[in-house]
BALOBA-1460 file (C-alpha; in Angstrom, 3 decimals):
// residues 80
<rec num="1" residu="x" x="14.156" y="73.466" z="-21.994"/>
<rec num="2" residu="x" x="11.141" y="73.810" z="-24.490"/>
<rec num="3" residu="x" x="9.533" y="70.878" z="-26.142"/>
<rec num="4" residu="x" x="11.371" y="72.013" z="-29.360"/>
<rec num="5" residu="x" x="14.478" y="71.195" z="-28.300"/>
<rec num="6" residu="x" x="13.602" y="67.498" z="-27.110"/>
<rec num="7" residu="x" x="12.121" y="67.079" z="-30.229"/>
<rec num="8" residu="x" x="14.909" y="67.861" z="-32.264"/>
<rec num="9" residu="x" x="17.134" y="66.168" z="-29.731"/>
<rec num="10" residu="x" x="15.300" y="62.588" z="-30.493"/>
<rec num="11" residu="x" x="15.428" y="63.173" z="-34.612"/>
<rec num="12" residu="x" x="19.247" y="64.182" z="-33.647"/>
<rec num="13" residu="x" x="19.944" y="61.018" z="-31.220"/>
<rec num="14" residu="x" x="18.113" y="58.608" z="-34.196"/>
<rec num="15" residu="x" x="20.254" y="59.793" z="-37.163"/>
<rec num="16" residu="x" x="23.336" y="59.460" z="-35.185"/>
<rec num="17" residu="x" x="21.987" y="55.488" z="-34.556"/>
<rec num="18" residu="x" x="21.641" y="55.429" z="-38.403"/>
<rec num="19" residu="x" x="25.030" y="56.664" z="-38.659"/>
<rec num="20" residu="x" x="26.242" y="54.341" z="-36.037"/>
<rec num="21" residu="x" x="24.949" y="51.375" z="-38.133"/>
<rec num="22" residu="x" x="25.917" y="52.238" z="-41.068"/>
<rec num="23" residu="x" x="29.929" y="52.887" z="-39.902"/>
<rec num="24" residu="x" x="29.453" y="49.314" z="-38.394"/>
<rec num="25" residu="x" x="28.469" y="48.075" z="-41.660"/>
<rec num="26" residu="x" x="31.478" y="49.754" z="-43.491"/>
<rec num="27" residu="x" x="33.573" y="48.173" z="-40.625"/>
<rec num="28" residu="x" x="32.283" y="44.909" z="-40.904"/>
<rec num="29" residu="x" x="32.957" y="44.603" z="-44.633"/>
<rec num="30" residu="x" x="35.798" y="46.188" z="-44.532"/>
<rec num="31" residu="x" x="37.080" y="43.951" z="-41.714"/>
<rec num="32" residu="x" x="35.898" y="40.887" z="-43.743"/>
<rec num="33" residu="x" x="38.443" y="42.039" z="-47.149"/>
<rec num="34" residu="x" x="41.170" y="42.269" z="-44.921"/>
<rec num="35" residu="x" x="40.190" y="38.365" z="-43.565"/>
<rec num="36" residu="x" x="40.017" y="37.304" z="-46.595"/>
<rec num="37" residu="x" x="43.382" y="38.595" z="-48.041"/>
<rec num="38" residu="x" x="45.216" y="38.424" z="-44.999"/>
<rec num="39" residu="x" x="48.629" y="36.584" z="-45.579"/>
<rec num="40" residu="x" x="49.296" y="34.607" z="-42.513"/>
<rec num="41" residu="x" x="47.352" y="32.762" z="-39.506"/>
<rec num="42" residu="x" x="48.131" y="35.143" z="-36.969"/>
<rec num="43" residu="x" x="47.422" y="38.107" z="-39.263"/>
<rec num="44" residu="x" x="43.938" y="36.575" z="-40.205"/>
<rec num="45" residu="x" x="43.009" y="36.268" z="-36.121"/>
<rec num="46" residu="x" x="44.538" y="39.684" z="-35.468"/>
<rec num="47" residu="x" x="41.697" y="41.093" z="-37.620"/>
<rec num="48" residu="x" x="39.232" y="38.861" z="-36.427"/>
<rec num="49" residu="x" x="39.953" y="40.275" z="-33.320"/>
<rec num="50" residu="x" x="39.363" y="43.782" z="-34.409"/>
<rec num="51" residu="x" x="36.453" y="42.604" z="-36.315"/>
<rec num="52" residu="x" x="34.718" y="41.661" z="-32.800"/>
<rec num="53" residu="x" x="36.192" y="44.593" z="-31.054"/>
<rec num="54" residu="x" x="34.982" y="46.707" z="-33.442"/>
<rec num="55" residu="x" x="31.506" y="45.513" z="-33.549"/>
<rec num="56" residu="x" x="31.504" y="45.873" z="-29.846"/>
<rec num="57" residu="x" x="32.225" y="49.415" z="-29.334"/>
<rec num="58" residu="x" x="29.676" y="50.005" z="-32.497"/>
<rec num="59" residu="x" x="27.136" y="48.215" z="-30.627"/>
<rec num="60" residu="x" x="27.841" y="50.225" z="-27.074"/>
<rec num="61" residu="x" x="27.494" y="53.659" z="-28.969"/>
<rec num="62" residu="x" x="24.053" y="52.442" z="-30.562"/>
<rec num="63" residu="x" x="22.756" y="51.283" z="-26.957"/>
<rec num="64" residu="x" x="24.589" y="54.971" z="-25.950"/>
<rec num="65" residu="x" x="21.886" y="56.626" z="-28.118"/>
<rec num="66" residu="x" x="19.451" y="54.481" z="-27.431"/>
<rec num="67" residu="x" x="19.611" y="55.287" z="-23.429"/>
<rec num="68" residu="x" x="19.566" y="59.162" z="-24.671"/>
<rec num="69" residu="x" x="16.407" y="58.736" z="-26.801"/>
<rec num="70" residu="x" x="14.905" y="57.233" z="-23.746"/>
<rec num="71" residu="x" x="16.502" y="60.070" z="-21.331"/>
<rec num="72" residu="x" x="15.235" y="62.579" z="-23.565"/>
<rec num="73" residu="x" x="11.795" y="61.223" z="-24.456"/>
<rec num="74" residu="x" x="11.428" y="61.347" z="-20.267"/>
<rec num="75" residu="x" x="12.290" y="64.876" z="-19.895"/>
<rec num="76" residu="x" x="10.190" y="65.732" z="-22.937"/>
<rec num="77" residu="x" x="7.181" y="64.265" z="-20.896"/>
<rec num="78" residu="x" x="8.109" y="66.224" z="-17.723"/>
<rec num="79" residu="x" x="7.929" y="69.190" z="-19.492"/>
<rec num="80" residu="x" x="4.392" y="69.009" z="-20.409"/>
């Protein structure tokens, strides 16, 4: 592969961790509404649940990308 492509693979990789963050942000407020105007108890820790789940996966998939940029950055040094 040509230094190019690693390039463009990193800018790729680090606007889908921008992304990432910013659907976790949308989650997490959206998450927090439904908290707040949640009817009953068990309704209320349902979502909290979700809330923390949620955060969770959005927090694998940034580490995800993170391991990439670190893969790629590696294979764009081999190829010098």
């Amino acid at each position: 592969m040509s230094k190019e492509y690693y390039r463009k693979k990193i800018v790729e990789l680090r606007a889908s961790i921008a992304r990432e963050k910013e659907a976790k942000k949308r989650d997490n407020a959206n998450y927090a509404r439904w908290i707040k105007n949640a009817s009953s108890p068990s309704t209320k820790a349902g979502y909290r649940k979700s809330k923390i789940d949620a955060a969770a996966r959005h927090d694998r998939q940034i580490e995800y990308y993170k391991r990439q940029i670190e893969s790629t950055k590696d294979s764009l040094r081999r190829c010098r």
